[in-house]
C-alpha positions as CSV (number, residue, x, y, z in Angstrom):
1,X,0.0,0.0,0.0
2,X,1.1,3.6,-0.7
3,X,0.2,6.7,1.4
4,X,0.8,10.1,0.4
5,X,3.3,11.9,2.2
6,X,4.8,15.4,1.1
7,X,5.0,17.2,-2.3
8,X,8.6,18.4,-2.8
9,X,8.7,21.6,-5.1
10,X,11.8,22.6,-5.6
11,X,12.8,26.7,-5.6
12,X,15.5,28.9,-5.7
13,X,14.2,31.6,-3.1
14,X,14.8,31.4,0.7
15,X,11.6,30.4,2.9
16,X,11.0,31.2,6.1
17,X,11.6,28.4,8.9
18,X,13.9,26.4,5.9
19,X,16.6,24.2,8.0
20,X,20.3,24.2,6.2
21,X,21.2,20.7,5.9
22,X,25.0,21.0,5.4
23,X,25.5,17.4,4.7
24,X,23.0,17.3,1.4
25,X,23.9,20.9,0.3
26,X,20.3,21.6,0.8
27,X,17.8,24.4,2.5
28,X,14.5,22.8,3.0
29,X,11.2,23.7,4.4
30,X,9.7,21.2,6.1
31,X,6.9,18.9,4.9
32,X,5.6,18.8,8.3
33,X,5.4,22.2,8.8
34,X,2.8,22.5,6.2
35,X,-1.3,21.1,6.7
36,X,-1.1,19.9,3.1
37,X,2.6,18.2,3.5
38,X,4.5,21.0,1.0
39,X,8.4,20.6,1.5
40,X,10.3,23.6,-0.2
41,X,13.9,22.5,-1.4
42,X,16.7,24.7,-2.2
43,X,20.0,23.1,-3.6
44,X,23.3,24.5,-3.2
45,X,25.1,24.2,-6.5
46,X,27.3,21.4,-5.2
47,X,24.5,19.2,-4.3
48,X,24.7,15.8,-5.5
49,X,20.5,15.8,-6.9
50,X,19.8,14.7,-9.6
51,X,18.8,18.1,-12.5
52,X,15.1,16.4,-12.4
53,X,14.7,16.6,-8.8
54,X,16.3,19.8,-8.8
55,X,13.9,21.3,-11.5
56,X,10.4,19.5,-11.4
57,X,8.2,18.9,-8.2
58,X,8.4,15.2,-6.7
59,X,5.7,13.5,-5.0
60,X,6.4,11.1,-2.3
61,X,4.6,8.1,-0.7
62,X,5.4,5.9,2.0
63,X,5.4,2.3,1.1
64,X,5.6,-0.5,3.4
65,X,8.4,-2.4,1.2
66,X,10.5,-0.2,-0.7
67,X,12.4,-3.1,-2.4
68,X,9.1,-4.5,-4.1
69,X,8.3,-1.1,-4.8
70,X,11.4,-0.4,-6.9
71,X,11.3,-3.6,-8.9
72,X,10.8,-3.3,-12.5
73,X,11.4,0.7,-12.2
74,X,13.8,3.2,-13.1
75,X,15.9,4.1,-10.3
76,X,16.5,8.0,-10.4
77,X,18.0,7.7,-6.4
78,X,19.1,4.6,-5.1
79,X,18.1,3.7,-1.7
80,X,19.7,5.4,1.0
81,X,18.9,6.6,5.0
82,X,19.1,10.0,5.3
83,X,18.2,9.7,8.9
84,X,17.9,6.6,11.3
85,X,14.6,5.0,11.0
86,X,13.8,6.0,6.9
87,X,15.1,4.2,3.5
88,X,13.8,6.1,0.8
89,X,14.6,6.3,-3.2
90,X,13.3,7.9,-5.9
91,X,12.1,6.7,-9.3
92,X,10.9,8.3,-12.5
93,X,6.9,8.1,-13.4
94,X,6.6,9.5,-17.0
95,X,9.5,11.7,-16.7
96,X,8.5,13.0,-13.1
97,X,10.6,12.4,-10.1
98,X,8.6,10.2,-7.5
99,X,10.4,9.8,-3.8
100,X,9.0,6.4,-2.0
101,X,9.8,6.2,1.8
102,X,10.2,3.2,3.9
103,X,9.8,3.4,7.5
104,X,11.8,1.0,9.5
105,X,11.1,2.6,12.7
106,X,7.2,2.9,13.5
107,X,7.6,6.0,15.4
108,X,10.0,8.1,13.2
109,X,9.4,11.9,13.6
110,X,8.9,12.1,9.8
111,X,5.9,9.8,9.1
112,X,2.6,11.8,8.8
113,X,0.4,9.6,11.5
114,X,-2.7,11.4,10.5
115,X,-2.5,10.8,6.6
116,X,-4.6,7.9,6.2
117,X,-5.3,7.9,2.8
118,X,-4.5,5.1,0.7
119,X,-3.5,5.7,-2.8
C-alpha cells in the first residue's frame, strides 16, 4: 500500500523556517510544517541531486516495502537513509521524479500519523 506523504517543489528563493542541511547541500522547508505536506527544497550548486529533482516537483509516498516497490522501475536515487529510521529512493513516473519512503522505525518523527489515505 502507498500513502501520500509530502509534495517536494523545488525553488531557488529562501523560505522562512527552511533548515540548512550542510550534509545534502540543501535548504528545505519542512513537509511537516505545512497542513497539506509541501516541502520547499533549495540546492546549493554542489548538491549531489539529480537536474530532475532539482527542477520538477516530486511527489512522495510511504510504502511498506521499498524493495518490491522499486522492482521493475527506473531508479533515479538509489536507496539510501538519510536519517535513522527511513530508506527512501526515488524513481521516474513518466519523466517525473517520485520519492518512496520506507519506515523501519514505527515512530520516526517524519511519518505523517494522520495521513490515512491510501492511494
Amino acid at each position: 500500500m502507498r500513502r501520500y506523504h509530502h509534495i517536494g517543489i523545488p525553488t531557488t528563493e529562501a523560505k522562512p523556517g527552511e533548515t540548512h542541511l550542510k550534509h545534502l547541500k540543501l535548504f528545505v522547508v519542512s513537509h511537516e510544517k505545512s497542513e497539506f505536506g509541501v516541502e520547499w527544497m533549495r540546492f546549493e550548486a554542489g548538491a549531489a541531486v539529480p537536474d530532475l529533482v532539482r527542477q520538477v516537483p516530486h511527489v512522495a509516498f510511504e510504502v511498506a516495502d521499498l524493495a518490491s516497490e522499486l522492482a521493475g522501475r527506473e531508479i533515479l536515487i538509489p536507496p539510501n537513509s538519510p536519517s535513522d529510521g527511513v530508506r527512501v529512493a526515488f524513481i521516474v513516473e513518466n519523466g517525473a521524479p517520485i520519492e518512496l519512503l520506507e519506515f523501519t522505525d514505527p515512530n520516526h518523527p517524519g511519518r505523517r500519523q494522520h495521513s490515512k489515505m491510501p492511494i
